[in-house]
Structure formats: C-alpha cells, structure tokens
C-alpha positions in Angstrom: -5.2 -6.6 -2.1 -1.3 -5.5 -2.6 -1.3 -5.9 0.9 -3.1 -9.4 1.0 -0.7 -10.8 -1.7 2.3 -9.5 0.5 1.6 -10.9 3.6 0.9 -14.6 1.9 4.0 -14.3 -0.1 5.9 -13.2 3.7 4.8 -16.6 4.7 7.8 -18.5 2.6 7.4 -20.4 -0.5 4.0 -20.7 -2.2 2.5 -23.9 -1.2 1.4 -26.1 -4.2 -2.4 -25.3 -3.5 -3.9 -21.9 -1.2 -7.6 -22.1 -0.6 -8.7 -17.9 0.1 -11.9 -17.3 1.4 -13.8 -14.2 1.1 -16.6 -11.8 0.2 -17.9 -10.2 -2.5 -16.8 -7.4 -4.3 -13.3 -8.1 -2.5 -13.2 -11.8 -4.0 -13.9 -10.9 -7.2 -11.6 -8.1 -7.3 -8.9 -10.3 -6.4 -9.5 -12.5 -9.0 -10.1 -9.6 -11.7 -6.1 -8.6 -10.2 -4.5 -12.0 -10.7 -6.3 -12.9 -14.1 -5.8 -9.0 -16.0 -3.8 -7.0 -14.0 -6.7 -4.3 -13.3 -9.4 -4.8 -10.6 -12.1 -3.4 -12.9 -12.8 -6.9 -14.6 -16.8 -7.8 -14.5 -16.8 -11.1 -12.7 -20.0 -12.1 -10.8 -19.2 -15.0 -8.1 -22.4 -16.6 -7.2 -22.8 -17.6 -3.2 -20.3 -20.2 -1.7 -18.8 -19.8 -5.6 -15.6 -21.5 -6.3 -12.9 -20.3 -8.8 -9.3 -22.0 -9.3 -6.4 -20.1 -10.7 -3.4 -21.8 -11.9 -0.3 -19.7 -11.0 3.2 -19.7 -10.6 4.2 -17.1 -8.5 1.2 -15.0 -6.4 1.8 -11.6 -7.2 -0.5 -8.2 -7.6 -0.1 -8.3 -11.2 -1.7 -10.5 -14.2 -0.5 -13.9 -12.9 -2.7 -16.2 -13.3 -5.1 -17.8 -16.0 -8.9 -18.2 -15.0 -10.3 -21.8 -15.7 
C-alpha cells in the first residue's frame, strides 16, 4: 500500500478528486490505512461498494476521515 500511495503522490499534486479501484481484502486495507493508521481495522466492503474519504494530503498514515 506504501508503495501504492507513493507512486500516486509521484504523479504531482493531488488532484481534487482520485477514484481507486480494487479488490477485497486490499480495498479495505487501504481504507483501514488512511482512516487509523493500522491496516487491522474490520471494514467489510460489500460488491461494487463505494467509500469516500475526505483528505488533504494522501499519505500511508491516518489521513483521512471515513464518511
């Protein structure tokens, strides 16, 4: 995921909306990453599930808040 986040942020500046697409249990631990910090946050994403997270800055770190 470290990696992930590296290669977007290598890009240039964070556009104002990123759409990532994925599979599970890689989706879910991305989000767990973003929203705590740690990847070992329960979060079940049903099929073609959607989640947005607000963010400043995309980093592998607690950086965004889950809505």
């Amino acid at each position: 995921m470290k990696r992930l986040i590296g290669l977007i942020n290598h890009l240039g500046p964070l556009p104002g909306e990123l759409l990532l697409v994925g599979h599970e249990a890689f989706l879910s631990d991305l989000i767990a990453l973003l929203v705590s910090g740690e990847t070992g946050l329960a979060i079940t994403m049903k099929k073609a599930g959607l989640c947005e997270l607000p963010l400043e800055s995309l980093e592998a770190r607690r950086c965004a808040t889950r809505e």
